[in-house]
N, C-alpha and C positions, 0 to 999 in steps of 0.2 A: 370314764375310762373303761374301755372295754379290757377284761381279764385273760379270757380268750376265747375261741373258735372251735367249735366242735364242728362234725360233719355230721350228714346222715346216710343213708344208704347210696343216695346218689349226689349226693352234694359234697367235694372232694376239699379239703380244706391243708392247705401245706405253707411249713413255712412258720414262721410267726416264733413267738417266747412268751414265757407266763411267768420268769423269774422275778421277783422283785427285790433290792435289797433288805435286808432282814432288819427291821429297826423292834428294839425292845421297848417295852412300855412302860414310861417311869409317869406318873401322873406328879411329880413337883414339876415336870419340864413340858408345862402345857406347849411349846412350839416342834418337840423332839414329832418327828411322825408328821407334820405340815411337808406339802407339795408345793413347790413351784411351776413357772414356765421361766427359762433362764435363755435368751434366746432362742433358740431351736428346740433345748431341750428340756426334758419333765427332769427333777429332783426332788430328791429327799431330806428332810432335815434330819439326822438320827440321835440328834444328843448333842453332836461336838461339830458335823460339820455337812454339809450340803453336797449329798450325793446323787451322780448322775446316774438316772435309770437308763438300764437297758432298751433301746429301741430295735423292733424288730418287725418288717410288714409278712401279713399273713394274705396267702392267694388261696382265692373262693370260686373252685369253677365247678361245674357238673361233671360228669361221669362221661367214659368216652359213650355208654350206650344211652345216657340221656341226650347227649348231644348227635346221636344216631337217629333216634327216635324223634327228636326235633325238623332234624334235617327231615328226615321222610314226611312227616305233616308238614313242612313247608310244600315239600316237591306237588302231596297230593293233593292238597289245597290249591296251589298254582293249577293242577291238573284241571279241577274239579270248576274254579275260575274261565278259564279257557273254554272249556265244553260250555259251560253255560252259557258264555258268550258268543262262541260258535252257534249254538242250537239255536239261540236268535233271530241270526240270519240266514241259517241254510237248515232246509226242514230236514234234510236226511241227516245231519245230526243230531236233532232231536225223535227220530227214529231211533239213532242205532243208542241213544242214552236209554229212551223208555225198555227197547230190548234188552240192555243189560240189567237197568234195575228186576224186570219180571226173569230173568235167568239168576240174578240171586238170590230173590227170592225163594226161585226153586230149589236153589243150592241148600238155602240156607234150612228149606223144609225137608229133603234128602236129609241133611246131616241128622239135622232131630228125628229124623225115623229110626235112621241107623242107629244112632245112642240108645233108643228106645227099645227099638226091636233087635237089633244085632243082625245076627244071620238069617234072620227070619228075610228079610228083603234081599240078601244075597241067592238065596235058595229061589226063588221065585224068579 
C-alpha cells in the first residue's frame, strides 16, 4: 500500500490522503491492527470493529514547463527527422543543413571568444 506521493521540482503530485484510522496497540488482541479487502474497500480491525479506510486517488503530472520543454524536443526532433529525410533526396538540402551546421559552429566559437575576452573583440 502506497502511503503517499511526494513531488519533485518538476513532478506535480495533487490530490491524494495519507490519513489512516488510528488503531492502538494491544498485543493480547493479535487481530486488532489486521487489514482487509471487503469488496471495493481496504479496512481495519481496531479492537472492536472493522473500519473502513479512507480512499482517495492522487494525480501525477509534470510541470507545465516540463511539458513545454517536451513539446519543443518533440517539434525539433520532427524537424531534425524531416531535414534528414529531405537532404536524401534533393542535394540542396543537404547544402543548406552542412551550411547551418559550419554557421554554428562559428556561432558557438564567437560566443566562447566573447565569454573569454569580453570587449576585447568588441573593440576590434
Amino acid at each position: 500500500m502506497i502511503k503517499g506521493l511526494m513531488g519533485g521540482s518538476n513532478v506535480i503530485v495533487s490530490g491524494g490522503n495519507t490519513s489512516v484510522p488510528y488503531v492502538s496497540q494491544n498485543n493480547t488482541n493479535p487481530m486488532q491492527g489486521m487489514i482487509r479487502v471487503w469488496g471495493t474497500d481496504m479496512q481495519v480491525y481496531d479492537g472492536n470493529t472493522w473500519v473502513t479506510m479512507s480512499t482517495s486517488y492522487a494525480t501525477v503530472d509534470l510541470s507545465t514547463d516540463s511539458q513545454s520543454i517536451l513539446q519543443w524536443a518533440r517539434e525539433k526532433r520532427d524537424q531534425e527527422l524531416e531535414h534528414a529525410r529531405l537532404a536524401k533526396e534533393h542535394p540542396a538540402v543537404l547544402n543548406a543543413i552542412n551550411a547551418l551546421k559550419r554557421a554554428e559552429e562559428q556561432l558557438d566559437l564567437v560566443v566562447k571568444l566573447s565569454k573569454e575576452h569580453g570587449e576585447a573583440l568588441e573593440t576590434s
